[in-house]
C-alpha positions in Angstrom: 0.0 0.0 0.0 1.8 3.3 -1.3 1.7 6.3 0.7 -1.4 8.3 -1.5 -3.5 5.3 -0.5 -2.6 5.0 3.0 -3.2 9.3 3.6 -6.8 8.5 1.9 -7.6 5.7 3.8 -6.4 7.8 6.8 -8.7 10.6 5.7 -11.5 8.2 5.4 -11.3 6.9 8.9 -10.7 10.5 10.2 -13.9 11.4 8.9 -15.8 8.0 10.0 -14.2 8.7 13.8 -15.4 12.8 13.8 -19.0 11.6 12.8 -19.8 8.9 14.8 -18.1 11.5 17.7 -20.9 13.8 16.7 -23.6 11.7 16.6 -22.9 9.6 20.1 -22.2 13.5 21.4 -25.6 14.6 20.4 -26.7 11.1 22.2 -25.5 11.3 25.1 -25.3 15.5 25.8 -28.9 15.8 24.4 -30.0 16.8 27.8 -27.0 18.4 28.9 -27.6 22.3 28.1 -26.0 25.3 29.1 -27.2 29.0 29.2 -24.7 31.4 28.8 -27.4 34.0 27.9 -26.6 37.3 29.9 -30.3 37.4 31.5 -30.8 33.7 31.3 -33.1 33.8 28.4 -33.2 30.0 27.9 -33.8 28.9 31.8 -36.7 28.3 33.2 -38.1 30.0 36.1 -38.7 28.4 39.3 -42.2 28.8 39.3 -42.4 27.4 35.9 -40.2 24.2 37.3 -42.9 24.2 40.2 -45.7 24.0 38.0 -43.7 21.2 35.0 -43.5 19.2 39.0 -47.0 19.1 39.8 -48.6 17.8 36.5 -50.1 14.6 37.0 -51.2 13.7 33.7 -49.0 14.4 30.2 -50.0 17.1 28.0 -48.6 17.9 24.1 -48.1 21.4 22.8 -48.6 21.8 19.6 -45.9 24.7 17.7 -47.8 26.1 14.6 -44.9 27.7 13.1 -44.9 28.1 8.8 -41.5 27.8 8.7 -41.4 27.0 5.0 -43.4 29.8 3.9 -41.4 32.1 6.3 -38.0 31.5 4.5 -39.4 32.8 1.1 -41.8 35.6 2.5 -40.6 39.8 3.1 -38.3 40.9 5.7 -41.4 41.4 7.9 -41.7 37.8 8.2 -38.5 36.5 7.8 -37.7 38.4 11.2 -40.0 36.0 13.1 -37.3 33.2 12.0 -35.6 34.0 15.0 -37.8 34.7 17.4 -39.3 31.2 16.5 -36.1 29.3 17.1 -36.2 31.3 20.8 -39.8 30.3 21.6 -38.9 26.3 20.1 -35.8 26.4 22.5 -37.8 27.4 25.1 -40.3 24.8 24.4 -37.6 22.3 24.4 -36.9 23.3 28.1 -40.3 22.5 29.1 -40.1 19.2 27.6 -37.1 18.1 29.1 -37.9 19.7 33.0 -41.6 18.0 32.4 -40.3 14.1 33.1 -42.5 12.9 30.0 -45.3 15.0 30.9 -45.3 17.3 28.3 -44.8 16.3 24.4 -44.0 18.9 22.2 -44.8 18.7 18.1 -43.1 21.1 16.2 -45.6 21.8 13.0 -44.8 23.4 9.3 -48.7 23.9 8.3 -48.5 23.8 4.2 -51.3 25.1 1.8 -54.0 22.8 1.7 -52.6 20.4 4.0 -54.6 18.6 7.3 -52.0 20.6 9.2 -52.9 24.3 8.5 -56.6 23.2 8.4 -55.8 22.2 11.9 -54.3 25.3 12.4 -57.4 27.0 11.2 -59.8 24.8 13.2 -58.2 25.9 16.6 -58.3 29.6 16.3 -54.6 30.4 15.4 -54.2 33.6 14.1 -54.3 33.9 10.1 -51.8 36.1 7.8 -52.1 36.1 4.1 -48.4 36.3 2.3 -49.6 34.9 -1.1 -53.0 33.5 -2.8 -51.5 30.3 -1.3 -49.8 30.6 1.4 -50.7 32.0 4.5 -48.5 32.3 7.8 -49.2 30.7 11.4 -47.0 31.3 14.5 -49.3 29.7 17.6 -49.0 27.0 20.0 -51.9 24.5 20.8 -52.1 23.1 24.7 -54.2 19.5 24.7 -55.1 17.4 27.8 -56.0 13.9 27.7 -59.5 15.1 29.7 -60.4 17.1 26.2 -59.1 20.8 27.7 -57.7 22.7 24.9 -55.8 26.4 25.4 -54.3 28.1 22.7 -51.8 31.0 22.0 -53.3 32.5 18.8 -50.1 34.3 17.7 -46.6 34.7 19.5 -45.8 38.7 19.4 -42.0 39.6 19.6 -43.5 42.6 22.0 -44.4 39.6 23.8 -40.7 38.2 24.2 -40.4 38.9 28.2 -43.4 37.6 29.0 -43.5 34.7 27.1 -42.6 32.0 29.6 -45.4 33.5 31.9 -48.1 32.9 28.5 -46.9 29.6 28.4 -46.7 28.9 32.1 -50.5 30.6 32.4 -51.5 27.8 29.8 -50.5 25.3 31.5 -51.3 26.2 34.8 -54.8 27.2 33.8 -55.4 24.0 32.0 -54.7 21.3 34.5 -54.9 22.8 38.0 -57.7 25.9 38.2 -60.6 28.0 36.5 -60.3 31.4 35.6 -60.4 34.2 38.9 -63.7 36.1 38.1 -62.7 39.9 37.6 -65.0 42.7 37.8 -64.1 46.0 36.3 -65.6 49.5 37.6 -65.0 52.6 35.7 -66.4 55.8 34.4 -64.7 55.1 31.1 -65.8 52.9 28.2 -62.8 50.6 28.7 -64.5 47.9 27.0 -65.8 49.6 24.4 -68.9 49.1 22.2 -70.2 45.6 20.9 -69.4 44.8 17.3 -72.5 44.9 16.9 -72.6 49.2 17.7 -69.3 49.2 16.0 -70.4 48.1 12.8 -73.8 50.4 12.9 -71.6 53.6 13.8 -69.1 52.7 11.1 -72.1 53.0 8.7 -73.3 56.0 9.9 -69.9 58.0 9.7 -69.2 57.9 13.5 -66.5 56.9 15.5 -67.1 54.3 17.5 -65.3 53.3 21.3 -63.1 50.4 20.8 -62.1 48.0 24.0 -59.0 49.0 25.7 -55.7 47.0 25.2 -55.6 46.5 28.9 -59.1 44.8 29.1 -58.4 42.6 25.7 -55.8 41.0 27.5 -57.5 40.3 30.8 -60.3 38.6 29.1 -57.8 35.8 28.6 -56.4 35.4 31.8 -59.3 36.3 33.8 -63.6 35.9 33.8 -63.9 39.6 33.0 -67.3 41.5 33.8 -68.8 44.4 34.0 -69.7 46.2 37.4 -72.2 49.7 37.0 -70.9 52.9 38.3 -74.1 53.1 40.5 -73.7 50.1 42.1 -75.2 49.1 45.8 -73.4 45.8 45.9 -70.3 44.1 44.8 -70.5 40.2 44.4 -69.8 37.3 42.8 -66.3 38.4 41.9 -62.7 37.4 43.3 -60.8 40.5 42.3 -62.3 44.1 41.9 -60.5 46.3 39.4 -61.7 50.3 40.0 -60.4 52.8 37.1 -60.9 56.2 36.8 -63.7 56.5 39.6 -64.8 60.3 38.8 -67.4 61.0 41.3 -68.8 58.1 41.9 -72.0 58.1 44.1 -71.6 57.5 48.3 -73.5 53.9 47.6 -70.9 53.0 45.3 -68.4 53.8 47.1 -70.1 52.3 50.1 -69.9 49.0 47.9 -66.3 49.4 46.9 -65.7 49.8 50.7 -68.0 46.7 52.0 -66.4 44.6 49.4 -62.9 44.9 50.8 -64.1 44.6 54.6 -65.4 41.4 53.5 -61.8 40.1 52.2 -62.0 41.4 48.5 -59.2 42.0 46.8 -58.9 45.5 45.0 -56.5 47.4 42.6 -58.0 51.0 42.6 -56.4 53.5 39.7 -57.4 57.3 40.4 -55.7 60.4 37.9 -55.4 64.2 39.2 -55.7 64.6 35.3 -56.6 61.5 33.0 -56.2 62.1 29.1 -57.9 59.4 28.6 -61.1 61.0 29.6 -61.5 64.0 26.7 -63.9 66.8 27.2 -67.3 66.9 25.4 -68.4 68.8 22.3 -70.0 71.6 24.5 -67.2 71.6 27.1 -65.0 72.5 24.2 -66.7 75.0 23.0 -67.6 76.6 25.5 -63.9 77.1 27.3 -64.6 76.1 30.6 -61.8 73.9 31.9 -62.8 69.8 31.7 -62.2 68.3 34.8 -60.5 65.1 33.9 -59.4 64.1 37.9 -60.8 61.1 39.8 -60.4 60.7 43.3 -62.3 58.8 46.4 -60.7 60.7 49.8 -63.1 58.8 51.6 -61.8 55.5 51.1 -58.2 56.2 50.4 -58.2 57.8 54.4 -59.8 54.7 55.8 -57.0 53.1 53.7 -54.0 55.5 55.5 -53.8 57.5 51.9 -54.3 60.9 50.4 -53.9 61.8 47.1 -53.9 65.6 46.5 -55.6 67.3 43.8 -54.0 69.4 41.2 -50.4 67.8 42.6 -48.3 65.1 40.2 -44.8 63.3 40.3 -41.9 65.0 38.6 -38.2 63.5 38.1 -36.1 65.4 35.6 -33.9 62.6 35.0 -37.1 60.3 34.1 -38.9 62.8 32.0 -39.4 62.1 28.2 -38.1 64.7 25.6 -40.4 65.5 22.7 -42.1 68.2 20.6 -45.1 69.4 22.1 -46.3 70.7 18.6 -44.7 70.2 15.5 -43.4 73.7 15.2 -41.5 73.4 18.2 -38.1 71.7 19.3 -37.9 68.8 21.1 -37.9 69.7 25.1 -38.0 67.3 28.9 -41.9 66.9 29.0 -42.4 66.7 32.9 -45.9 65.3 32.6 -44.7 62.1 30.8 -42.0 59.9 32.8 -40.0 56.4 32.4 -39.9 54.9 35.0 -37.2 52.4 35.1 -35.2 49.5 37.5 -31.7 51.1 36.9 -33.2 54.5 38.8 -34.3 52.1 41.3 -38.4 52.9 40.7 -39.7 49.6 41.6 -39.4 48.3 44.6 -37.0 45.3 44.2 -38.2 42.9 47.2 -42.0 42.5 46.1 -43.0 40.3 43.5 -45.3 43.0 41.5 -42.6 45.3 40.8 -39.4 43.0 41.3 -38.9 42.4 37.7 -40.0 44.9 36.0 -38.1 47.0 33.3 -40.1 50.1 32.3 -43.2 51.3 33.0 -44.8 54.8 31.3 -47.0 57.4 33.3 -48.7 60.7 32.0 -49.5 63.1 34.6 -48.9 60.5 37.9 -50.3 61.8 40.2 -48.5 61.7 44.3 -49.7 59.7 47.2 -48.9 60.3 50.6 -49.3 58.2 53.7 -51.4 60.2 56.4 -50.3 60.2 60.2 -51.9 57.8 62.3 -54.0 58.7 65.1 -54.8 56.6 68.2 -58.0 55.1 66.8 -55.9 54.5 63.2 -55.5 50.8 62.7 -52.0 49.2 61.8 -51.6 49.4 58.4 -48.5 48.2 56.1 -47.3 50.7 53.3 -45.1 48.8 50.4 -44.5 51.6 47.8 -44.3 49.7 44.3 -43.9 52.5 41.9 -41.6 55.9 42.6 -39.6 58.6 41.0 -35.7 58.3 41.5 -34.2 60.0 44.4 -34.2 63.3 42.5 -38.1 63.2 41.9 -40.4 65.8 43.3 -44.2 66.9 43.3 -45.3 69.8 41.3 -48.4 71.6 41.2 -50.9 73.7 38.9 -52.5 76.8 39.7 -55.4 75.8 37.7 -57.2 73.3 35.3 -56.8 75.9 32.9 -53.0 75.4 32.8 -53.6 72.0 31.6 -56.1 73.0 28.3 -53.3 73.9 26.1 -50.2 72.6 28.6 -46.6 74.9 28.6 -44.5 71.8 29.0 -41.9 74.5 29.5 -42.7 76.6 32.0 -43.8 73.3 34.2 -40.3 72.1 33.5 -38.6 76.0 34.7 -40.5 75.2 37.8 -40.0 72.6 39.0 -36.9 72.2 41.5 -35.1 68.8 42.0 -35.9 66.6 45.4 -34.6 64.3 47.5 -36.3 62.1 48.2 -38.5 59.4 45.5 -42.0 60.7 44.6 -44.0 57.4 45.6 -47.3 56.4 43.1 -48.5 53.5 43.8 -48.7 51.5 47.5 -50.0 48.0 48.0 -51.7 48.7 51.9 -52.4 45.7 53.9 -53.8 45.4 57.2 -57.1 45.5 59.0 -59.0 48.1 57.5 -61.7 50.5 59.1 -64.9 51.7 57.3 -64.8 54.5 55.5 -68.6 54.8 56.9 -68.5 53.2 60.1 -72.3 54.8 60.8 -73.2 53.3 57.4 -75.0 55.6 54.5 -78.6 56.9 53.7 -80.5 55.5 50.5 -84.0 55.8 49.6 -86.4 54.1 50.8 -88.5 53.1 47.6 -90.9 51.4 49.6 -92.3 53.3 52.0 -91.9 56.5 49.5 -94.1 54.4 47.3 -97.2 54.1 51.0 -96.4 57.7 51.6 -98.1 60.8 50.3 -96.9 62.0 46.4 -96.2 65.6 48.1 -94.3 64.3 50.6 -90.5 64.4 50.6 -89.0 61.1 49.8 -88.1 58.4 52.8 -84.6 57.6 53.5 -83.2 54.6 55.5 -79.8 53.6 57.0 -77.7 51.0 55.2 -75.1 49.5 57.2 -72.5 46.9 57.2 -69.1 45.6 58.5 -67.7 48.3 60.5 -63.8 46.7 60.5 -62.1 43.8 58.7 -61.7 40.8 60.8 -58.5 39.5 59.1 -56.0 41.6 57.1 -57.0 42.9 53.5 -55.0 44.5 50.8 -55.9 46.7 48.4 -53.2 48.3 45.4 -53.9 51.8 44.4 -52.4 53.5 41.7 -52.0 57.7 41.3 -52.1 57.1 37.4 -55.0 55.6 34.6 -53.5 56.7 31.4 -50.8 54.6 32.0 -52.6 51.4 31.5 -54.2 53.3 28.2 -53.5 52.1 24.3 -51.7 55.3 23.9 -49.0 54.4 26.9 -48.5 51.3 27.5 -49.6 49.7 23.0 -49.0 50.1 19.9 -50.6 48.8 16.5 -48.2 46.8 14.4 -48.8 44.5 11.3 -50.0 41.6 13.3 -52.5 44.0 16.1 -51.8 45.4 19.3 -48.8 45.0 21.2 -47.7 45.7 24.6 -44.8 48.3 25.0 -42.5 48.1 28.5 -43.9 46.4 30.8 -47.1 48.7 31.7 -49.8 46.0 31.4 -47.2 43.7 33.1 -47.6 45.8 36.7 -51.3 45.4 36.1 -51.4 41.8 35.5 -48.7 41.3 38.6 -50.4 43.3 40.6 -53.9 40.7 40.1 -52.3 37.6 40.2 -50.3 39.1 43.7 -54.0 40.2 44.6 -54.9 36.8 44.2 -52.4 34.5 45.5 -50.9 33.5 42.7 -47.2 34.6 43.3 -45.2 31.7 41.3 -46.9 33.0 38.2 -45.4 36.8 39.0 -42.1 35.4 39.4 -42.2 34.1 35.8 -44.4 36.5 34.0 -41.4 39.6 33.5 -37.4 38.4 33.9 -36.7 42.1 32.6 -36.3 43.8 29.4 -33.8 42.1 27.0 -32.9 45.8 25.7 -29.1 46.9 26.0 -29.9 50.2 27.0 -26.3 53.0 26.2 -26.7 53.6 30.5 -23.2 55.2 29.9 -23.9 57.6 27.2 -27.3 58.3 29.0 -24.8 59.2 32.0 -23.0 61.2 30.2 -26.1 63.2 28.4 -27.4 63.5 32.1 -24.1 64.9 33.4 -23.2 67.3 30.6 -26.8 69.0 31.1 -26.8 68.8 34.7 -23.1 71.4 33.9 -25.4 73.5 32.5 -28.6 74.0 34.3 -28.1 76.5 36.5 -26.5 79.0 33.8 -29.6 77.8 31.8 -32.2 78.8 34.4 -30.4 82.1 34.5 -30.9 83.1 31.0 -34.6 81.3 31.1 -35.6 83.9 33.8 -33.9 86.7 31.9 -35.3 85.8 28.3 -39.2 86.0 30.8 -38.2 89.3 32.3 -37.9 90.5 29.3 -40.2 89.0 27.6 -42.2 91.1 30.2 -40.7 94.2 29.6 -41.8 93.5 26.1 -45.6 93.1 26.8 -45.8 96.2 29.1 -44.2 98.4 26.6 -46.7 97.2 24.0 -49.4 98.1 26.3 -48.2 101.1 27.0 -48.0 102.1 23.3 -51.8 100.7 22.7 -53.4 103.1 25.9 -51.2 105.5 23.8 -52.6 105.0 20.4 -56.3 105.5 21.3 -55.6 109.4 21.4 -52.5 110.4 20.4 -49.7 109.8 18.2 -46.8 107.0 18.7 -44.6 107.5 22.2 -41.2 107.7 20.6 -39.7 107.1 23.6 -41.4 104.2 24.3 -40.8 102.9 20.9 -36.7 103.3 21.2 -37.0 101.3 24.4 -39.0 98.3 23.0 -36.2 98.1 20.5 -33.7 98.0 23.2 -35.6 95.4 25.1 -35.9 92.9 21.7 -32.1 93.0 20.9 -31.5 92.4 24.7 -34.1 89.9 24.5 -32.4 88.4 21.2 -29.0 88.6 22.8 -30.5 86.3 25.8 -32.2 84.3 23.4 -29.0 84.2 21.5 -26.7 83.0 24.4 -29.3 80.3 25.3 -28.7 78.3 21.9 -24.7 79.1 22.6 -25.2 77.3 25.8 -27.6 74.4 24.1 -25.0 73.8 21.4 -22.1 73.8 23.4 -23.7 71.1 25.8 -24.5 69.1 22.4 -21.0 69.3 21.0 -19.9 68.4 24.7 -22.1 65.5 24.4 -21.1 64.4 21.1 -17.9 64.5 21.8 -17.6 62.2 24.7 -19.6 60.1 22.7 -17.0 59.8 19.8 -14.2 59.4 22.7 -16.3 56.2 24.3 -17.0 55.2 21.0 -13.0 55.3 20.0 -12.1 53.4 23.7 -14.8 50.7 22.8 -13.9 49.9 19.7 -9.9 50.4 19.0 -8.8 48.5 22.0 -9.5 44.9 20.9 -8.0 45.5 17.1 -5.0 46.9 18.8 -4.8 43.6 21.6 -5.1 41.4 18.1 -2.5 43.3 16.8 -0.1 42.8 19.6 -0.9 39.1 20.0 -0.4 39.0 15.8 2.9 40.6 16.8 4.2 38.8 19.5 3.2 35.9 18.3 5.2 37.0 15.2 8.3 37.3 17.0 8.0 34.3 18.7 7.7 32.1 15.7 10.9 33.7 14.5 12.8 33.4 17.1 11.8 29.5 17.7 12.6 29.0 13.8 16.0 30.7 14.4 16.8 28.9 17.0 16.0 25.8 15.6 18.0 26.4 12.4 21.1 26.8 14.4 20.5 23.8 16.3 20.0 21.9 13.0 23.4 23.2 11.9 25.7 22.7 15.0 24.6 19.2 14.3 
């Protein structure tokens, strides 16, 4: 056997060794996985692991995924690709945790095919790419008792809650019913029937579509609805109070009763909700809408106050936008970020623990009032706050907030120190609000008595103090549950957006008992936010600030300089001619003005350029160190070559 056929042979084997090695690899390290995922994206949590160990029966998911169709369709859907191979992976986990209790079947639903009429059959969510083929991305839960839950479409928005979705499903299908949740507002959060949709649509109108917030409820909860003039609460496990603008005593009587009684509550008030828009006639006739909802009654039984006309400010959380397209982009105080890295959720409760962002739009403040000797002992765990630099401001008026100066909020408002707290879960045993109970009508004997005579009350009464701790969550904020805050419309519907409607959901299932489903439900946001260049942005305007405010109060002194010289020259018009004099000084005061105006964008651009610059500088230490470390390994490792084949040249020749 020459040489050529012995190195082929050699070859052969080679490759016969490396794929056997491979396959008994993939054998016996099947099960063997390791995460090495920053945020653990691929591990379960452990209250999915506790739910996977107390399934006594198998179950099969079923992954709908057109995988076929997806590699040949637009960028739009070639992006789920990915997220599909996330959602499999993490379906593999469940398999493997489940001891043979849960079978997962991966399925590419083809045109025409007994698959994608499957798909069809159990509700999966439908997309059209061509005449033939149509895309699917849904997973199908089956019990051998004949329950069946479904996840009509898998949403990337949905990507940090999608081990709770699944989780939910599972949980829901073998161990309990839905928790019946009744919803009382003075909005139309669930909108009109399709029914009154379609009949508006055909008569030119606009018609009130269900809230995000309540969409998504429906499926994790029995959802009803409970009347603003209620006189009793019942038949639910969890009440769910938003936007209560005055509300009558009964209700509130109701409200109050319920949670004696060992109701759970999540209660949502707004100093100003702009979610609640002002009439026609409101509008036209100029007087100020009052948008606020508040119930001081119950919140001081509860050891709260939330004042009027008051909301939470941080200028280190506040968005920057245009207020009107005309204008530049300026911090909108109203309209905050909350985040974890600010340290706005509280960290050791399981509502807010794991939470990544949340929106609010005018949060309002709570405050916790001082107890007296008859108060009873409450427990105060603040769940949503500004950072340490937050403060309350204040309005004058409700006029200020008709056409809002997001400016001249901003110019006064002064830094804290100390967070802005707007939202509390209280426990404890609670007190009546109306310990002497309330007067109704008596429609009975009003309906014995004399027509002239003046209607017949009688006293309604009930528990006067909870027997056993209660809990209630109350929120200083509505609009942050809202479609325009916390969803936005994409291709495939409505999506969530940071992890609003996540506090809402945690905040029920904490309500309810059900804390291994919180501890699954948000791991965080999988965004890499720039924290350092933020810093940097933060730091480089905080040099500034004060020389800012100086020239801010200047440019309005003189701004009101301006507007008395012009009166001065209209009182003077009505009889006489033009006050030269007063005419050479408004000139002066507009090229001072301008010169103010003038130094303020010097300022503004010098702060940008200051920005920009440490920017490039992080950008440049990022990047050029590892080339240059390659470089010098290249090198070294250059050199060292050379030297070893120098030295082994002269050893060949001394011998």
């Amino acid at each position: 056997m020459n040489r050529t056929t012995r190195a082929i042979l050699g070859i052969f084997f080679i490759a016969v060794i490396a794929v056997a090695a491979i396959s008994i690899s993939q054998d016996l390290g099947k099960n063997a996985r390791l995460d090495i995922t920053e945020r653990k994206l691929y591990t379960l949590s452990d209250g999915t692991k506790e739910i996977l160990a107390d399934l006594k029966q198998p179950i099969t998911l079923k992954l709908f995924y057109t995988k076929t169709a997806a590699m040949k369709a637009n960028d739009q859907i070639r992006y789920y690709n990915n997220y599909y191979t996330f959602v499999k992976a993490l379906l593999q986990e469940y398999e493997a945790w489940a001891g043979g209790n849960v079978i997962l079947e991966v399925i590419d639903p083809r045109p025409y095919s007994e698959e994608e009429l499957a798909a069809i059959r159990y509700g999966l969510r439908r997309f059209n790419i061509t005449e033939d083929e149509s895309f699917f991305f849904g997973m199908v839960l089956q019990t051998q008792f004949g329950v069946t839950r479904t996840i009509e479409f898998f949403s990337p928005d949905r990507q940090q809650s999608v081990e709770y979705d699944i989780s939910y499903l599972i949980d829901t299908a073998v161990t309990r019913q839905k928790t019946r949740l009744g919803i009382l507002s003075s909005l139309s959060l669930t909108g009109d029937s399709q029914y009154m949709l379609r009949m508006k649509q055909m008569q030119g109108q606009q018609g009130k579509r269900k809230w995000g917030i309540i969409a998504q409820l429906e499926k994790q909860f029995e959802v009803s609805n409970i009347p603003a003039d209620t006189d009793e609460i019942a038949d639910i496990d969890l009440l769910m109070v938003v936007h209560p603008k005055k509300l009558p005593e009964k209700t509130l009587f109701a409200i109050d009763q319920f949670v004696l009684k060992g109701g759970r509550a999540i209660i949502c008030l707004d100093p100003h909700c702009i979610s609640d828009p002002p009439d026609r006639q409101q509008q036209f006739g100029g007087a100020p809408h009052n948008a606020a909802s508040n119930m001081p009654e119950l919140l001081k039984a509860w050891g709260l106050e939330m004042p009027a006309m008051t909301f939470a400010g941080d200028r280190s959380l506040a968005v920057t936008g245009a207020a009107n397209p005309n204008r530049r982009p300026e911090k909108i105080l109203s309209i905050m970020k909350l985040n974890a890295a600010k340290n706005c959720f509280n960290a050791e409760n399981p509502i807010t623990a794991n939470l990544g962002e949340v929106s609010t739009v005018f949060g309002g403040v709570l405050k916790t009032l001082e107890p007296d000797e008859n108060s009873p002992q409450l427990d105060f765990v603040p769940l949503l706050m500004t950072s340490d630099e937050g403060n309350s401001w204040t309005i004058e008026n409700p006029y200020e907030l008709m056409n809002p100066n997001y400016g001249a909020f901003m110019r006064r408002f002064r830094d804290g120190t100390e967070p802005v707290v707007m939202a509390y879960r209280v426990t404890g045993h609670f007190k009546s609000a109306f310990p002497q109970g309330i007067q109704v009508p008596d429609d009975a004997a009003t309906g014995e008595a004399d027509e002239n005579a003046e209607p017949k009350t009688k006293t309604m009464t009930g528990l006067t103090e909870a027997t056993e701790s209660r809990a209630v969550v109350v929120v200083a904020d509505v609009d942050f549950m809202g479609d325009m805050v916390a969803y936005q419309r994409t291709l495939f519907g409505l999506s969530t957006v940071g992890d609003n409607s996540t506090f809402v959901l945690n905040a029920l299932e904490n309500l309810s008992g059900s804390d291994r489903l919180i501890s699954i439900r948000s791991r965080g946001s999988y965004e890499r936010p720039f924290t350092i260049v933020k810093d940097i942005e933060t730091a480089a305007e905080a040099e500034t600030l004060e020389e800012t405010r100086a020239i801010e109060l200047q440019v309005k002194g003189f701004e009101t300089q301006l507007n008395e010289k012009l009166r001065s020259l209209q009182e003077d018009n009505k009889g006489a001619l033009i006050n030269q004099t007063i005419v050479e000084e408004k000139k002066k005061i507009e090229l001072e003005l301008r010169k103010a105006e003038k130094q303020l964008r010097d300022i503004k651009m010098q702060k940008r350029k200051r920005v920009e610059a440490l920017k490039e500088r992080m950008r440049f230490y990022c990047t050029i160190p590892g080339p240059i470390g390659i470089l010098i390994v290249a090198i070294g490792l250059g050199i060292y070559r050379s030297v070893r084949r120098k030295h082994y040249i002269s050893h060949s020749s001394d011998s």
